[in-house]
Biopython code that builds the backbone (N, CA, C, O; Angstrom):
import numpy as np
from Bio.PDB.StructureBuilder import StructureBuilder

atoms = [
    (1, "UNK", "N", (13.301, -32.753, 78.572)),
    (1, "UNK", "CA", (13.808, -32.657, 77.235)),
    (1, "UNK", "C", (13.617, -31.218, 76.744)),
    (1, "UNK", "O", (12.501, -30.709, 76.851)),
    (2, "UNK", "N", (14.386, -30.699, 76.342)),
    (2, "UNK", "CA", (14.734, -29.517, 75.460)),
    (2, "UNK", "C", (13.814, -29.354, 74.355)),
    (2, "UNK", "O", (13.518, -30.371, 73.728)),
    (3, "UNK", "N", (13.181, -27.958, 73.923)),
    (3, "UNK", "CA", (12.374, -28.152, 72.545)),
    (3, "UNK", "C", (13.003, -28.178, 71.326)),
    (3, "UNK", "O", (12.362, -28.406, 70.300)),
    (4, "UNK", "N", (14.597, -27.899, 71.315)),
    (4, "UNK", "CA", (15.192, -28.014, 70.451)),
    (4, "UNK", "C", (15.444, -29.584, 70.130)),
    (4, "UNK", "O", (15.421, -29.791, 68.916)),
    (5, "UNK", "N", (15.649, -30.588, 70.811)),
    (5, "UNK", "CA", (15.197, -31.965, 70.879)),
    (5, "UNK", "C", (14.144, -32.656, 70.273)),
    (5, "UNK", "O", (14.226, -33.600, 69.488)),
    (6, "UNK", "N", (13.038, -32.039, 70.756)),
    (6, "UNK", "CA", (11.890, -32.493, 70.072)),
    (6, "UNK", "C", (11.876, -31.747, 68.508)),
    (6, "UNK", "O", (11.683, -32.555, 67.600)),
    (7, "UNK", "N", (11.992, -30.826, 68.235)),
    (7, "UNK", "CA", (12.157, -30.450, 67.328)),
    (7, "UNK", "C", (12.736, -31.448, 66.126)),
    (7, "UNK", "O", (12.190, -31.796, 65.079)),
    (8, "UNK", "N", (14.038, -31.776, 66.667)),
    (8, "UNK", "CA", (14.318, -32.319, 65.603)),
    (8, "UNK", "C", (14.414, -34.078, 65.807)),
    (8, "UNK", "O", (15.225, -34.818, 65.250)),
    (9, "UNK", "N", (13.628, -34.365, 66.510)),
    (9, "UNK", "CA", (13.182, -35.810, 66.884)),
    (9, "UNK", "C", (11.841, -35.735, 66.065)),
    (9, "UNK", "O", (11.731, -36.557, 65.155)),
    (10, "UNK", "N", (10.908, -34.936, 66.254)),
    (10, "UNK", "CA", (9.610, -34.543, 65.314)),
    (10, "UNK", "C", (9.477, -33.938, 63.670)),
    (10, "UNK", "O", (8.550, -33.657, 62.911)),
    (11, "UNK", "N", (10.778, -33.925, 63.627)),
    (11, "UNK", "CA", (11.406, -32.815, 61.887)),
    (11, "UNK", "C", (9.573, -31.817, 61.831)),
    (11, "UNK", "O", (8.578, -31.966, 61.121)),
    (12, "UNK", "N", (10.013, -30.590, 63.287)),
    (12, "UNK", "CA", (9.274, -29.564, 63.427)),
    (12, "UNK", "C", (9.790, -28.347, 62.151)),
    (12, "UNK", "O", (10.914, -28.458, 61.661)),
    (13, "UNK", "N", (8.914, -27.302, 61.740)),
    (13, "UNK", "CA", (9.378, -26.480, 60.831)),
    (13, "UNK", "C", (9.756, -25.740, 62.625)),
    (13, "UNK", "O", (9.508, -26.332, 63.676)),
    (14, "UNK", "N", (10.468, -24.182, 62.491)),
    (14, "UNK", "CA", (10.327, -23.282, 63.313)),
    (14, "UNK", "C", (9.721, -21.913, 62.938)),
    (14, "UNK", "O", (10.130, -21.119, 62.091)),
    (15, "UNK", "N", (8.861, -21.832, 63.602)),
    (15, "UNK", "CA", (8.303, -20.327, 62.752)),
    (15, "UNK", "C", (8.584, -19.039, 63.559)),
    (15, "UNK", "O", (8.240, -17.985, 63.024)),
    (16, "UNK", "N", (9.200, -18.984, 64.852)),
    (16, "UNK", "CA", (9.504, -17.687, 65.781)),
    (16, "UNK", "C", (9.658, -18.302, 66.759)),
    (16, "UNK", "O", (9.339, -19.479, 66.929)),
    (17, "UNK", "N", (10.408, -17.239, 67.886)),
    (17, "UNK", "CA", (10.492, -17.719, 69.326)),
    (17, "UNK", "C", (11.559, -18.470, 69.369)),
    (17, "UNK", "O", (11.643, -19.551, 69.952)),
    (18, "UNK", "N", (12.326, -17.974, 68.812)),
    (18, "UNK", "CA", (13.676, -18.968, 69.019)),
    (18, "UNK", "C", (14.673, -18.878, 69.853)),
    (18, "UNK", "O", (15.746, -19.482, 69.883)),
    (19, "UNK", "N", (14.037, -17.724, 70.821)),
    (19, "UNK", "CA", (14.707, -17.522, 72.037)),
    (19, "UNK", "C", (14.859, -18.969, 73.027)),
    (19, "UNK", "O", (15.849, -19.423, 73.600)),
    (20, "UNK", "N", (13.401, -19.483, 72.958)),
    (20, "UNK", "CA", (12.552, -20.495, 73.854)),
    (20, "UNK", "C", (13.201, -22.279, 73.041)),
    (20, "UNK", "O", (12.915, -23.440, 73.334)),
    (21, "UNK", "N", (14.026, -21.757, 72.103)),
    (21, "UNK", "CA", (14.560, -23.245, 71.869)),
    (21, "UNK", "C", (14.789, -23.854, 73.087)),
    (21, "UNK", "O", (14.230, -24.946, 73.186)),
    (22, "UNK", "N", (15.760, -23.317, 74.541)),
    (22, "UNK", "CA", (16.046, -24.530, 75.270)),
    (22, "UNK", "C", (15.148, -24.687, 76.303)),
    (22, "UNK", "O", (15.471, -25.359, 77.282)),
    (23, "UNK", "N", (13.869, -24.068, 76.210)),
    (23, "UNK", "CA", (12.791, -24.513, 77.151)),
    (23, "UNK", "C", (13.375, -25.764, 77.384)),
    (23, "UNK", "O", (14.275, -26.254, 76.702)),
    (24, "UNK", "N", (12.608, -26.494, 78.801)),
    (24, "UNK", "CA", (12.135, -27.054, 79.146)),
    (24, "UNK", "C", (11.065, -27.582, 79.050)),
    (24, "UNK", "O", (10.107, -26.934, 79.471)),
    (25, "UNK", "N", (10.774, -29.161, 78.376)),
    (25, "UNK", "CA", (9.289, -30.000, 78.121)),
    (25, "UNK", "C", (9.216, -30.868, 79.052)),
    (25, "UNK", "O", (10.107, -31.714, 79.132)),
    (26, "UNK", "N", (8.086, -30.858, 80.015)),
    (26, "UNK", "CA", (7.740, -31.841, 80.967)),
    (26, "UNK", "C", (6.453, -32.777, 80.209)),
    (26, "UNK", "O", (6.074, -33.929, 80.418)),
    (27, "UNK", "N", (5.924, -31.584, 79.121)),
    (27, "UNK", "CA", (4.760, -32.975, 78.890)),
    (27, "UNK", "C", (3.996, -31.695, 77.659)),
    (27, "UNK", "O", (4.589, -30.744, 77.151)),
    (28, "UNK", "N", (2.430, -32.134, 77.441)),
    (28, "UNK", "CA", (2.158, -31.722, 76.559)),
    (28, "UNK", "C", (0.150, -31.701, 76.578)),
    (28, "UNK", "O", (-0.563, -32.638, 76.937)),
    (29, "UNK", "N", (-0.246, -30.537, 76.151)),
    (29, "UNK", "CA", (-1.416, -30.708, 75.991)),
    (29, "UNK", "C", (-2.386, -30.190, 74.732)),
    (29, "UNK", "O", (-2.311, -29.119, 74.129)),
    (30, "UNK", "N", (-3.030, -30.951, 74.593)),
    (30, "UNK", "CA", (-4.028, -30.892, 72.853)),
    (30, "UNK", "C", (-5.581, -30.102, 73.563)),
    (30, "UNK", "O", (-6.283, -30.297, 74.555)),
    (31, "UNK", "N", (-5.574, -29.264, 72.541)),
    (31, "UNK", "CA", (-6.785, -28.597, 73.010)),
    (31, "UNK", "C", (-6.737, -27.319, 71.708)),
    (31, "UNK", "O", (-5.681, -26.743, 71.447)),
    (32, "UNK", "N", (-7.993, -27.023, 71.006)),
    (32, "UNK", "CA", (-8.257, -26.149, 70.462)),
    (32, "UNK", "C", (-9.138, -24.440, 71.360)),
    (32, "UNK", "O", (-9.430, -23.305, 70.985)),
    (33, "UNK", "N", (-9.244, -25.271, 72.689)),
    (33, "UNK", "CA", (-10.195, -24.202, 73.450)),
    (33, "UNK", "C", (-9.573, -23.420, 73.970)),
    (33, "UNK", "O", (-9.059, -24.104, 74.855)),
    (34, "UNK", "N", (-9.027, -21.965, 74.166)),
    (34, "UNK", "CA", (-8.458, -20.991, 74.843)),
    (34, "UNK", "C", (-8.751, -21.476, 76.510)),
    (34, "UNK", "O", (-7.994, -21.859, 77.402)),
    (35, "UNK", "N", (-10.427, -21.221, 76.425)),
    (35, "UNK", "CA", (-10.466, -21.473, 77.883)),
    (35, "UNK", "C", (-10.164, -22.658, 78.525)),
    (35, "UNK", "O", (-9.866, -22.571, 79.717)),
    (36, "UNK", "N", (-10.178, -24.083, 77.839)),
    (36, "UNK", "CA", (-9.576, -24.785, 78.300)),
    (36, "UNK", "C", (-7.707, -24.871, 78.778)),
    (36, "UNK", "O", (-7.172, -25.189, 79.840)),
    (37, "UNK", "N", (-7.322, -24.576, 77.892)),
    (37, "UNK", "CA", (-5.991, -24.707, 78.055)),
    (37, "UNK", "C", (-5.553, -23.483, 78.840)),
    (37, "UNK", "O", (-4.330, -23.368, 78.915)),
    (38, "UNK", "N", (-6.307, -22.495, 79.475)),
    (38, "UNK", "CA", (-6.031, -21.501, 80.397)),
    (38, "UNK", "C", (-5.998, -22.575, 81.617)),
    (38, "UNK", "O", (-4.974, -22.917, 82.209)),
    (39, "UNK", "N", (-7.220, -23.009, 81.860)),
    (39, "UNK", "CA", (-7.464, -23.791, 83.115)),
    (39, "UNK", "C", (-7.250, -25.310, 83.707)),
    (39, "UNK", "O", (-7.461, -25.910, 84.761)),
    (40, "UNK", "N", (-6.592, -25.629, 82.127)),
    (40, "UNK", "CA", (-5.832, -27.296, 82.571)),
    (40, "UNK", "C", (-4.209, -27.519, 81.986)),
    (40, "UNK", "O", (-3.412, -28.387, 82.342)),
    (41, "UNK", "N", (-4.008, -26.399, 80.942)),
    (41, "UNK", "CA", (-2.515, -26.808, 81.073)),
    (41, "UNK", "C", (-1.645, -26.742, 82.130)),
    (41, "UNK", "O", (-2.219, -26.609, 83.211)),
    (42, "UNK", "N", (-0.173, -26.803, 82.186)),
    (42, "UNK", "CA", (0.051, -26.880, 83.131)),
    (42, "UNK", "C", (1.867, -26.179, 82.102)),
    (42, "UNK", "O", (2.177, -26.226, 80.912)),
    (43, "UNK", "N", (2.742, -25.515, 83.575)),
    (43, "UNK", "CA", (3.929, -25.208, 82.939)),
    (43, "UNK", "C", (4.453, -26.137, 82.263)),
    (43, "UNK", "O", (4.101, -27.315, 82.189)),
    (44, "UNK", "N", (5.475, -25.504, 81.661)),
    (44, "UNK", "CA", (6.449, -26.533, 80.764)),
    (44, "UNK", "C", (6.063, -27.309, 79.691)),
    (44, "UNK", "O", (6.901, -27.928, 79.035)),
    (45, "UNK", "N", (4.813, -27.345, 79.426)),
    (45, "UNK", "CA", (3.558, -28.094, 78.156)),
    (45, "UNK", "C", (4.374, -27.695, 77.272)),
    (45, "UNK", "O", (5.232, -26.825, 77.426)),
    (46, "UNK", "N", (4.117, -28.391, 76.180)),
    (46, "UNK", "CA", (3.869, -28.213, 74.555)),
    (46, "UNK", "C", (2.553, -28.114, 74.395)),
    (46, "UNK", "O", (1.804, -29.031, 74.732)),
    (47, "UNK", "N", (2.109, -26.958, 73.849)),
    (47, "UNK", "CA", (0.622, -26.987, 73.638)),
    (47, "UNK", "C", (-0.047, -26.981, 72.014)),
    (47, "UNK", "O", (-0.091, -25.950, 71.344)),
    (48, "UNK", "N", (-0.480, -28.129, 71.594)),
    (48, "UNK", "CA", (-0.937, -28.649, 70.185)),
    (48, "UNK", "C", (-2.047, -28.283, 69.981)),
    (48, "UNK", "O", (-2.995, -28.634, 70.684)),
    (49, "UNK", "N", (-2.172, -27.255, 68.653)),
    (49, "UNK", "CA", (-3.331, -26.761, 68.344)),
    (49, "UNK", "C", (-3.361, -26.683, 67.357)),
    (49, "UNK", "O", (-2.487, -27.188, 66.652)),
    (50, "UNK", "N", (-4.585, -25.884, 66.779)),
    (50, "UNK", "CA", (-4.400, -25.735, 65.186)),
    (50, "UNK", "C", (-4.777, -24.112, 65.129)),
    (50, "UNK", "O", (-4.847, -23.483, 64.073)),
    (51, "UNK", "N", (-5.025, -23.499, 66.557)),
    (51, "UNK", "CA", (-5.255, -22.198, 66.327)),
    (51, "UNK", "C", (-4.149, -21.215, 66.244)),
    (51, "UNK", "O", (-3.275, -21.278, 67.108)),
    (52, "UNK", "N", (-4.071, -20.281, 65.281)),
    (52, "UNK", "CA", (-2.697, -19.630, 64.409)),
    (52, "UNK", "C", (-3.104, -18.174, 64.421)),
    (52, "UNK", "O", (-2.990, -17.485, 63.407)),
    (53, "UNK", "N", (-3.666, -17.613, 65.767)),
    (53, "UNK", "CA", (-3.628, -16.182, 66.589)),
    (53, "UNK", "C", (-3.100, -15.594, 67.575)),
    (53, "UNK", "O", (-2.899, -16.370, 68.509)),
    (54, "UNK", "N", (-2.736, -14.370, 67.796)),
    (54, "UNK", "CA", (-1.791, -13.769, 69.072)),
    (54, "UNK", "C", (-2.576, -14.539, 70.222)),
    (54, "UNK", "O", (-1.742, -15.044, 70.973)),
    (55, "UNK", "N", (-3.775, -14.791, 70.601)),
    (55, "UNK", "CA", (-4.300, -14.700, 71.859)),
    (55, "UNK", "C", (-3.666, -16.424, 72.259)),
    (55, "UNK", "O", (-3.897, -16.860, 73.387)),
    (56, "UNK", "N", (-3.008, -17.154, 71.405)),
    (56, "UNK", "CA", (-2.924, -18.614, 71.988)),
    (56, "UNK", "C", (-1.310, -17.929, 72.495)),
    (56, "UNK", "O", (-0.772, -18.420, 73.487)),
    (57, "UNK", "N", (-0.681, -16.881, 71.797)),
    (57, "UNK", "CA", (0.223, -16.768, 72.417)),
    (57, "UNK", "C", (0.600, -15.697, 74.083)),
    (57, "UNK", "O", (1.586, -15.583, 74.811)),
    (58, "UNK", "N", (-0.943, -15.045, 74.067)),
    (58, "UNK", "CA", (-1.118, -14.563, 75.726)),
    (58, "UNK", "C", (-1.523, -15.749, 76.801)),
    (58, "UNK", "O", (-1.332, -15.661, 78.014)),
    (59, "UNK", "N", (-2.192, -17.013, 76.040)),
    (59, "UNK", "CA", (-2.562, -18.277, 76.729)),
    (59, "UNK", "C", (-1.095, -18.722, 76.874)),
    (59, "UNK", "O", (-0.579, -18.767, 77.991)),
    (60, "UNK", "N", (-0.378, -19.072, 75.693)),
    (60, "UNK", "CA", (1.023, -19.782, 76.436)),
    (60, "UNK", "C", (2.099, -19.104, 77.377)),
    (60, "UNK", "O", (3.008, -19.689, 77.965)),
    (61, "UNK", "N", (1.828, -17.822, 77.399)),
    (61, "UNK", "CA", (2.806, -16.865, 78.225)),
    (61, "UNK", "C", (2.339, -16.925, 79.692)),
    (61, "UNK", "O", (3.009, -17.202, 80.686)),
    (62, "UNK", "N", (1.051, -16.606, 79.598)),
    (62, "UNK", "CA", (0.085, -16.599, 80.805)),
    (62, "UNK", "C", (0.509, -17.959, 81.561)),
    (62, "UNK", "O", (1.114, -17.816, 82.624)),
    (63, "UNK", "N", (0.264, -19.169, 81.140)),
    (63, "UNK", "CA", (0.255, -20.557, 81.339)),
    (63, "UNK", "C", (2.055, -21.186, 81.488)),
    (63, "UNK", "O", (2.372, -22.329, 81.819)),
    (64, "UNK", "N", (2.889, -20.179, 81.173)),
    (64, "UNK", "CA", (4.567, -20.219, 81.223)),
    (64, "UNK", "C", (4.723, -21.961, 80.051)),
    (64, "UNK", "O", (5.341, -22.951, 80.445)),
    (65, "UNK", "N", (4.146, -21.895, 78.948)),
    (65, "UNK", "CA", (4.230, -23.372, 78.385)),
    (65, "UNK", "C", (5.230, -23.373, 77.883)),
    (65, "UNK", "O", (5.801, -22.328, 78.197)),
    (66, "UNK", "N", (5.808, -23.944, 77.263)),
    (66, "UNK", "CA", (7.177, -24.266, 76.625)),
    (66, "UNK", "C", (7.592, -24.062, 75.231)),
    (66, "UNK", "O", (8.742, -23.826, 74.861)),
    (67, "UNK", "N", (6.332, -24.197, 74.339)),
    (67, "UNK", "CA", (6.227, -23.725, 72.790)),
    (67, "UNK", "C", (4.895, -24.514, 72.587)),
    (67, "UNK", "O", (4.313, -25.327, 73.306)),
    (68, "UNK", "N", (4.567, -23.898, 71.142)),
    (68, "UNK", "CA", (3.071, -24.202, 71.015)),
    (68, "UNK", "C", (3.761, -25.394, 69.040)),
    (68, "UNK", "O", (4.589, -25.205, 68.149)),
    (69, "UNK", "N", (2.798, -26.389, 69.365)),
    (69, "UNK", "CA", (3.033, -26.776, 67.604)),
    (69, "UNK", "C", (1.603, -26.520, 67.338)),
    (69, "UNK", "O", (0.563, -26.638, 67.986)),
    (70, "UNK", "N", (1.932, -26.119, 66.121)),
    (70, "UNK", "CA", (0.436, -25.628, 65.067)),
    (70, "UNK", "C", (0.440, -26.935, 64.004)),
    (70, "UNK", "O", (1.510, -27.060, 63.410)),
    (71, "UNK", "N", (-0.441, -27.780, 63.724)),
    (71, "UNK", "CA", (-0.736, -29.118, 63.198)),
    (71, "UNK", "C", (-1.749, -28.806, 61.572)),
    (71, "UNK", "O", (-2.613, -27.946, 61.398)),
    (72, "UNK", "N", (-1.270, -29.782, 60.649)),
    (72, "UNK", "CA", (-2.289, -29.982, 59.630)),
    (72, "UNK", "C", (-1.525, -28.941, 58.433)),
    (72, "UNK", "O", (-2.131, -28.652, 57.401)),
    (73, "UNK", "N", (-0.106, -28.420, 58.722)),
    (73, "UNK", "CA", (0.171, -27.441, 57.510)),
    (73, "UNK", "C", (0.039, -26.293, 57.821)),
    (73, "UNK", "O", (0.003, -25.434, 56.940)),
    (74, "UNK", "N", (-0.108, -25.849, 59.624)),
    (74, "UNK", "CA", (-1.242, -24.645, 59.160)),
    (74, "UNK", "C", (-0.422, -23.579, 59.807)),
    (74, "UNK", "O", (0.201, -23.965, 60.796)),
    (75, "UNK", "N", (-0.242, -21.994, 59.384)),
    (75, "UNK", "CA", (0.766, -20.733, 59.709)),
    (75, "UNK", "C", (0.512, -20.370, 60.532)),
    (75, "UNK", "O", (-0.578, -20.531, 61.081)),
    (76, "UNK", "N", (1.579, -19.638, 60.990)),
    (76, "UNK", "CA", (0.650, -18.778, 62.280)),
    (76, "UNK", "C", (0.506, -17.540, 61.649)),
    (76, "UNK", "O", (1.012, -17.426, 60.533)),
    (77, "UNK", "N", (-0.297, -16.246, 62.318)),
    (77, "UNK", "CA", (-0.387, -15.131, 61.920)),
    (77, "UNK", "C", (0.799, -14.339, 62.063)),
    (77, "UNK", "O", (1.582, -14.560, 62.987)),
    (78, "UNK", "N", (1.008, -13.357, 61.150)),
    (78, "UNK", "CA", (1.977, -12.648, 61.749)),
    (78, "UNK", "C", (1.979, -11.847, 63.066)),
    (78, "UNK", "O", (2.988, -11.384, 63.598)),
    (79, "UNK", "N", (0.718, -11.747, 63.521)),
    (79, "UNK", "CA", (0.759, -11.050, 65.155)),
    (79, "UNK", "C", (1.304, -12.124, 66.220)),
    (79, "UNK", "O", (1.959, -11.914, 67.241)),
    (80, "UNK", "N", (0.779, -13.495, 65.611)),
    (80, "UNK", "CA", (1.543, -14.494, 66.578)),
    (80, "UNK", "C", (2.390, -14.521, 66.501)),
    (80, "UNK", "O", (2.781, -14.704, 67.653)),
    (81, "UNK", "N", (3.638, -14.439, 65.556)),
    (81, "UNK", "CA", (4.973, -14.657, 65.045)),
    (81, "UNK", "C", (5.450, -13.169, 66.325)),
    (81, "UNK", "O", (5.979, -13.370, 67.418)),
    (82, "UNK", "N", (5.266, -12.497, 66.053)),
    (82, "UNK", "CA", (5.851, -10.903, 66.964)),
    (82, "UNK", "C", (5.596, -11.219, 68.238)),
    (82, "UNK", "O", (6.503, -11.014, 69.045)),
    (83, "UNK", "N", (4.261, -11.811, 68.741)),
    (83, "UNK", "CA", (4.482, -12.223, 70.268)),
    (83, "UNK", "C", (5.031, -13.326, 70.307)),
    (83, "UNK", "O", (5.648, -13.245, 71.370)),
    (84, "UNK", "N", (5.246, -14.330, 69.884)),
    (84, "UNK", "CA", (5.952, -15.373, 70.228)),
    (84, "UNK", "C", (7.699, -14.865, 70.317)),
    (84, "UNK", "O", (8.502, -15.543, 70.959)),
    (85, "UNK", "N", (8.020, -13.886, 69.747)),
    (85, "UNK", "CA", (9.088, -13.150, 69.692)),
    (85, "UNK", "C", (9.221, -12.775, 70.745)),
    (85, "UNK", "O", (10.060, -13.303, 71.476)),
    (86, "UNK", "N", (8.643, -12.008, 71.062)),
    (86, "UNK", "CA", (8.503, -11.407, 72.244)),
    (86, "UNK", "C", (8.424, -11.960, 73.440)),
    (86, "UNK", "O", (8.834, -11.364, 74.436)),
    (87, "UNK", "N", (7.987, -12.948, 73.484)),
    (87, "UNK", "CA", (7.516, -13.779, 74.752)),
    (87, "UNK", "C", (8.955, -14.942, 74.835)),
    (87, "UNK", "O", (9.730, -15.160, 75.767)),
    (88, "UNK", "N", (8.896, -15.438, 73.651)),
    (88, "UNK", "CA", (10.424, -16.742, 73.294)),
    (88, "UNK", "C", (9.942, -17.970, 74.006)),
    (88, "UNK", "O", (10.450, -18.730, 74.831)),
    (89, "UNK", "N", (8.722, -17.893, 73.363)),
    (89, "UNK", "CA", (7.798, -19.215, 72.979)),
    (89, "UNK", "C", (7.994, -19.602, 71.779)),
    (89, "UNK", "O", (7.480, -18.952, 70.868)),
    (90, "UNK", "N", (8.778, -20.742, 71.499)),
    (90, "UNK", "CA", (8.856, -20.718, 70.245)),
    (90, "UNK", "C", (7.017, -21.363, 69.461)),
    (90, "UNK", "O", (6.162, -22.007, 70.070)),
    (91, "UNK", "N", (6.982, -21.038, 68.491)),
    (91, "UNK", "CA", (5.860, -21.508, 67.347)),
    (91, "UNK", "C", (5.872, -22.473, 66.154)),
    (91, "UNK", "O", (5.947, -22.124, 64.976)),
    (92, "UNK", "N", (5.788, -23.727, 66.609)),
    (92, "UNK", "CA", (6.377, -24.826, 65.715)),
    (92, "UNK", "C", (5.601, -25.138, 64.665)),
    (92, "UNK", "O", (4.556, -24.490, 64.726)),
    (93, "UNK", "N", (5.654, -25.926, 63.618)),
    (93, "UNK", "CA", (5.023, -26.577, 63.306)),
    (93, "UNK", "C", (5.030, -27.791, 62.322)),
    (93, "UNK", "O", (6.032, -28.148, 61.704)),
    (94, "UNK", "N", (3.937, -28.323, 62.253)),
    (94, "UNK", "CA", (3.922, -29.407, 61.658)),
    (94, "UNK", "C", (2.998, -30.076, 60.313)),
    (94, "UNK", "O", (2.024, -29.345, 60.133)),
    (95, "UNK", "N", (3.014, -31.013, 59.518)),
    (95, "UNK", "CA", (2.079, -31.952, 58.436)),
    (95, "UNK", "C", (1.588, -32.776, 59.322)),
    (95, "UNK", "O", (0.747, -33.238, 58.550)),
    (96, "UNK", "N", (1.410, -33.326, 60.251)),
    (96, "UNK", "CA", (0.681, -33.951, 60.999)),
    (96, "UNK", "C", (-0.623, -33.978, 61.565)),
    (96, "UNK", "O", (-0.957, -32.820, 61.817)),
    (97, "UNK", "N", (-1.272, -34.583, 61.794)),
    (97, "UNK", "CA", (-2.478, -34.706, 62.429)),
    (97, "UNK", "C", (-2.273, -34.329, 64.084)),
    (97, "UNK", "O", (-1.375, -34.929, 64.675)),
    (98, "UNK", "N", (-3.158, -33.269, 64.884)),
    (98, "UNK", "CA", (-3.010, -33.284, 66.043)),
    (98, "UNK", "C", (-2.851, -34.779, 66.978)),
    (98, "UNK", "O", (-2.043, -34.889, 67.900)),
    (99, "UNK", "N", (-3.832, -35.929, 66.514)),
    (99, "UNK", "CA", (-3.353, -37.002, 67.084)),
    (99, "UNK", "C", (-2.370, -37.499, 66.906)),
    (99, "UNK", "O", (-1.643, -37.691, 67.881)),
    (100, "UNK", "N", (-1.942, -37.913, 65.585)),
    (100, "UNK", "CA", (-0.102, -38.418, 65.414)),
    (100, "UNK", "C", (1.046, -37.289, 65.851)),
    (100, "UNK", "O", (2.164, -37.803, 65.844)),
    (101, "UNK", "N", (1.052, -36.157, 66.156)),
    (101, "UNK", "CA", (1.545, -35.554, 66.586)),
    (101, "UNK", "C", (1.836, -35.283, 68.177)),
    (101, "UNK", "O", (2.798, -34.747, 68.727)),
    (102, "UNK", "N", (0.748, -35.805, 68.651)),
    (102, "UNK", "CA", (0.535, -36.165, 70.086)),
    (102, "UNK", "C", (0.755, -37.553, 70.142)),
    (102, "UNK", "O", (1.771, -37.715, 70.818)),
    (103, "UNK", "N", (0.326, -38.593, 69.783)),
    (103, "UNK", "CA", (1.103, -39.783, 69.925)),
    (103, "UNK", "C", (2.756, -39.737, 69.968)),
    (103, "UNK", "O", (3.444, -40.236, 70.858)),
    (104, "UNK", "N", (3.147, -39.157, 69.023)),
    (104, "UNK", "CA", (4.848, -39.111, 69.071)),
    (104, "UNK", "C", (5.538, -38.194, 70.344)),
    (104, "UNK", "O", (6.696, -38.180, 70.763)),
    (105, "UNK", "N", (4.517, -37.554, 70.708)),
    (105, "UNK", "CA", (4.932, -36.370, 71.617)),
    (105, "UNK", "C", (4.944, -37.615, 73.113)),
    (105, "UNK", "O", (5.913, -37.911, 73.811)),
    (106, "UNK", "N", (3.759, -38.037, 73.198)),
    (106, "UNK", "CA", (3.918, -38.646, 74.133)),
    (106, "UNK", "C", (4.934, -39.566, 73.984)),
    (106, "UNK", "O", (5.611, -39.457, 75.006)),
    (107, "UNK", "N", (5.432, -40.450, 73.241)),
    (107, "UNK", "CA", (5.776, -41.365, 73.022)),
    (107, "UNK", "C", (7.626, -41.027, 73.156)),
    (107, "UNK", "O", (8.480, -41.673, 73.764)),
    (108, "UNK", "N", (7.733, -40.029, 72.497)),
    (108, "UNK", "CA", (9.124, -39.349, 73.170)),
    (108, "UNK", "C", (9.472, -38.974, 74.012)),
    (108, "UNK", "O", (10.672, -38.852, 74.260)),
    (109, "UNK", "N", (8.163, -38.522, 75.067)),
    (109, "UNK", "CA", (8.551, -37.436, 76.358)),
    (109, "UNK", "C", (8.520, -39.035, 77.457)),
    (109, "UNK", "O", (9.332, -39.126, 78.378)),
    (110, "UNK", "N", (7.830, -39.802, 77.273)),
    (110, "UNK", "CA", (7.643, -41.346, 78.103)),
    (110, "UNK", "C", (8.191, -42.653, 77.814)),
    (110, "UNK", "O", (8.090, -43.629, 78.557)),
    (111, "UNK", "N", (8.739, -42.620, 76.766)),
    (111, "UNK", "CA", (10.243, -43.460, 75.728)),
    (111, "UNK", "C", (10.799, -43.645, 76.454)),
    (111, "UNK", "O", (11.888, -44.189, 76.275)),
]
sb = StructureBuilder()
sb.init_structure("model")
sb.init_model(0)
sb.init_chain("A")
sb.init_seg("    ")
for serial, (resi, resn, name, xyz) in enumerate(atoms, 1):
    if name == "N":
        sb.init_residue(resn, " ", resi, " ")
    sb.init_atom(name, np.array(xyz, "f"), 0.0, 1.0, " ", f" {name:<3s}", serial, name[0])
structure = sb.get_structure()
């Protein structure tokens, strides 16, 4: 599925990276830990966080993920907004709770 799909299956805001609309989503992973999600995501992720700094966007480039959603209301920085530009990861986000947000994620990508 396309992130432009989920996007609007999830009524995601878009905050940058709109190069990376037609990524490719194979699946998705929740994690607030840099070092975790260096060493267990996997390509093609959606990666759900609530952290709203450039370095989640050298983790999703590094990691080739698909776009990142930021959960709970919350912005990204403007240094994230310029690398996510740059990179065309898009930077989503959402009013949701990282868990209901991951429930639906799963629940769409395995639907």
């Amino acid at each position: 599925m396309k992130v432009s799909n989920i996007i609007k299956e999830l009524n995601l805001s878009v905050y940058g990276g709109d190069n990376g609309l037609d990524n490719e989503v194979d699946g998705g992973y929740v994690s607030d830990l840099l070092s975790d999600v260096m060493g267990n995501a996997e390509e093609s992720q959606i990666w759900i966080t609530l952290q709203t700094h450039r370095n989640v966007m050298a983790i999703a480039s590094l990691k080739d993920l698909a776009a990142v959603i930021l959960v709970n209301d919350l912005k990204p920085d403007e240094d994230m907004l310029e690398q996510a530009n740059e990179e065309g990861i898009p930077v989503l986000g959402t009013g949701m709770t990282t868990f209901d947000v991951g429930g639906k994620l799963y629940n769409l990508l395995k639907g």
